[in-house]
C-alpha positions as CSV (number, residue, x, y, z in Angstrom):
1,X,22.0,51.7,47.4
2,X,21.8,50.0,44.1
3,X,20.5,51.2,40.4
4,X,17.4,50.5,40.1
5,X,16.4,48.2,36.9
6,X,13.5,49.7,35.8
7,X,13.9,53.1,33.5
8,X,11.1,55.4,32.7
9,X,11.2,53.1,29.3
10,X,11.1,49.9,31.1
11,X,8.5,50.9,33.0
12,X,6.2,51.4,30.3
13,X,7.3,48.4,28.5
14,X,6.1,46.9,32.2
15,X,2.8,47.6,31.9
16,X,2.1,46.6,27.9
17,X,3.3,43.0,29.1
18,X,1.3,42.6,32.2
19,X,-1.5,43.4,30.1
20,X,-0.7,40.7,27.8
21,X,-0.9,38.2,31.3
22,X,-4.5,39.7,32.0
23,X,-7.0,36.8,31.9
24,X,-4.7,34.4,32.7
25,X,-6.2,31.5,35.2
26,X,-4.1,30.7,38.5
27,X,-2.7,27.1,38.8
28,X,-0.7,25.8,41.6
29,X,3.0,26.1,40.0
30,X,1.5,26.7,36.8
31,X,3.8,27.7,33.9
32,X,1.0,28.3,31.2
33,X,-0.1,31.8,29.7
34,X,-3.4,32.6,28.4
35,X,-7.3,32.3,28.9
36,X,-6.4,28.3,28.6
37,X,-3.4,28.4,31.0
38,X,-2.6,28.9,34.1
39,X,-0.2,30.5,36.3
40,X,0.8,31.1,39.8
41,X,2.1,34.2,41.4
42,X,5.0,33.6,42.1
43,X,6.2,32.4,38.4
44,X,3.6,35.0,37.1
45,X,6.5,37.3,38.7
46,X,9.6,35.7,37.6
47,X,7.7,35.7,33.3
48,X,6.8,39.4,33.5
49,X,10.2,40.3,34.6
50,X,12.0,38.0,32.4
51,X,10.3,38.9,29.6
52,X,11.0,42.5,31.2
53,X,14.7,41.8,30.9
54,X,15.8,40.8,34.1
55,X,17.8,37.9,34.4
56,X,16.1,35.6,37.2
57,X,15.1,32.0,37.9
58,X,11.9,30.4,38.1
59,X,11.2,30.4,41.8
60,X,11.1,26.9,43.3
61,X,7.3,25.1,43.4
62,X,5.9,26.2,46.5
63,X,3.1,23.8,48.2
64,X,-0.3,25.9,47.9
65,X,-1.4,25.0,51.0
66,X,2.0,25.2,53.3
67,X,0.8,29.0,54.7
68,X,-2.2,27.3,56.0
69,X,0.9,25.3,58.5
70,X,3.9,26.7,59.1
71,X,4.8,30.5,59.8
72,X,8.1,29.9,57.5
73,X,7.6,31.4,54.2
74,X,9.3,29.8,51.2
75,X,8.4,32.5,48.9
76,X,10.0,35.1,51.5
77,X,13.1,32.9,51.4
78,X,13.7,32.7,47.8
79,X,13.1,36.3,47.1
80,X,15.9,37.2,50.1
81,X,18.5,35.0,48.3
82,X,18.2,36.3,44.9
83,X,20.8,39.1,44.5
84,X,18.7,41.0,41.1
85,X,16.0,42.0,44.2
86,X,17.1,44.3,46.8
87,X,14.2,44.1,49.5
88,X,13.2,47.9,50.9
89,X,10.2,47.2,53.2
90,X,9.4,50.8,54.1
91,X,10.2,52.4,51.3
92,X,7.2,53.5,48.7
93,X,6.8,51.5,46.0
94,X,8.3,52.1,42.4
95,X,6.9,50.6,38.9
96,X,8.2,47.3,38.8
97,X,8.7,46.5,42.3
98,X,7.6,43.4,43.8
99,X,5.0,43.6,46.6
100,X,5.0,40.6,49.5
101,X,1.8,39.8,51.0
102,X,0.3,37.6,53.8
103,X,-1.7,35.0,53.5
104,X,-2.1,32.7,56.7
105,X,0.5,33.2,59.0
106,X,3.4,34.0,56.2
107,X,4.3,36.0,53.2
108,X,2.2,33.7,50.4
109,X,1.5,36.3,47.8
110,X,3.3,38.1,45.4
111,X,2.4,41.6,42.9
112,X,3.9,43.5,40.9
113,X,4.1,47.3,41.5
114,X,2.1,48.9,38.6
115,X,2.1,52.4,39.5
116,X,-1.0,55.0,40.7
117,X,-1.5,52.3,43.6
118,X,-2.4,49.2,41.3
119,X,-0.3,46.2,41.6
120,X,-0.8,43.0,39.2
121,X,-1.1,39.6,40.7
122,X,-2.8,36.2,40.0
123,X,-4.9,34.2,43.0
124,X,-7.0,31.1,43.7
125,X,-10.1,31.4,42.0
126,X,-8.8,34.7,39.8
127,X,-7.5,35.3,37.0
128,X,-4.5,37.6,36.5
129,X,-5.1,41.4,36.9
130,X,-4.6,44.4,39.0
131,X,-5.8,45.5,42.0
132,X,-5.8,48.4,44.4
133,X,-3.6,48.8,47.2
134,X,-6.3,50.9,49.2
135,X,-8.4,47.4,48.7
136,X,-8.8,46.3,52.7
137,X,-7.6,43.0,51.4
138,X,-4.4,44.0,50.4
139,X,-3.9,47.1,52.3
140,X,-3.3,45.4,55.8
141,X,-1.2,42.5,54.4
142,X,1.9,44.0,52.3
143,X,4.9,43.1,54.3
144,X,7.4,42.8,52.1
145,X,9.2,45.2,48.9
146,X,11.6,43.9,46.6
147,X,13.1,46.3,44.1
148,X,14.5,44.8,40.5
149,X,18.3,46.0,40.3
150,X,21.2,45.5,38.2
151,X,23.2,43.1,40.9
């Protein structure tokens, strides 16, 4: 098994710049931060842990719609090929790890592990926040955990 990135200190340093995300709209393969911007999951994800100090790409524009059609999961496929993420589906989530949902028929969503059973996340029609995990929304869908290490 691998070391994970985040540290007690990175952990806190975590939460301090999700916060600073909070109130940010979602776009479609948005880029923008702020009450003016917009963001999507999935680059939501890839800022926060940049700016957390993990070195990783933007993830590729994903369609918004393409879970509404096909059972093949882009997001899912970027996050397997990235070697900074090793994915750990049943094991219990850490501060910092990243949190696969299901929208549709595929993995679509993407949160970041907050702690105390929150996990931060933008969505249609949402703006960037947390959320519980005991929310019935969220607590039947996780199917995925990807945990930030140094590769």
């Amino acid at each position: 098994m691998s070391r994970p990135f985040f540290t007690p200190e990175r952990a806190a340093r975590l939460r301090e710049i999700m916060d600073r995300y909070r109130g940010t709209p979602f776009a479609a393969n948005g880029l923008a931060v702020g009450p003016r911007g917009g963001i999507s999951c999935q680059m939501l994800a890839a800022h926060i842990m940049r700016e957390a100090g993990l070195e990783t790409p933007d993830p590729p524009a994903v369609a918004m719609v393409h879970w509404k059609f096909t059972t093949r999961s882009l997001v899912e496929e970027y996050m397997n090929s990235r070697p900074e993420f090793e994915r750990l589906d049943e094991a219990p989530p850490a501060v910092g790890d990243l949190l696969g949902f299901l929208l549709g028929r595929c993995l679509h969503h993407v949160g970041i592990y907050a702690g105390d059973n929150e996990f931060f996340h933008v969505m249609a029609r949402h703006t960037a926040g947390y959320s519980t995990l005991y929310d019935p929304t969220w607590s039947t869908r996780r199917a995925a955990l990807w945990r930030p290490i140094y590769a």
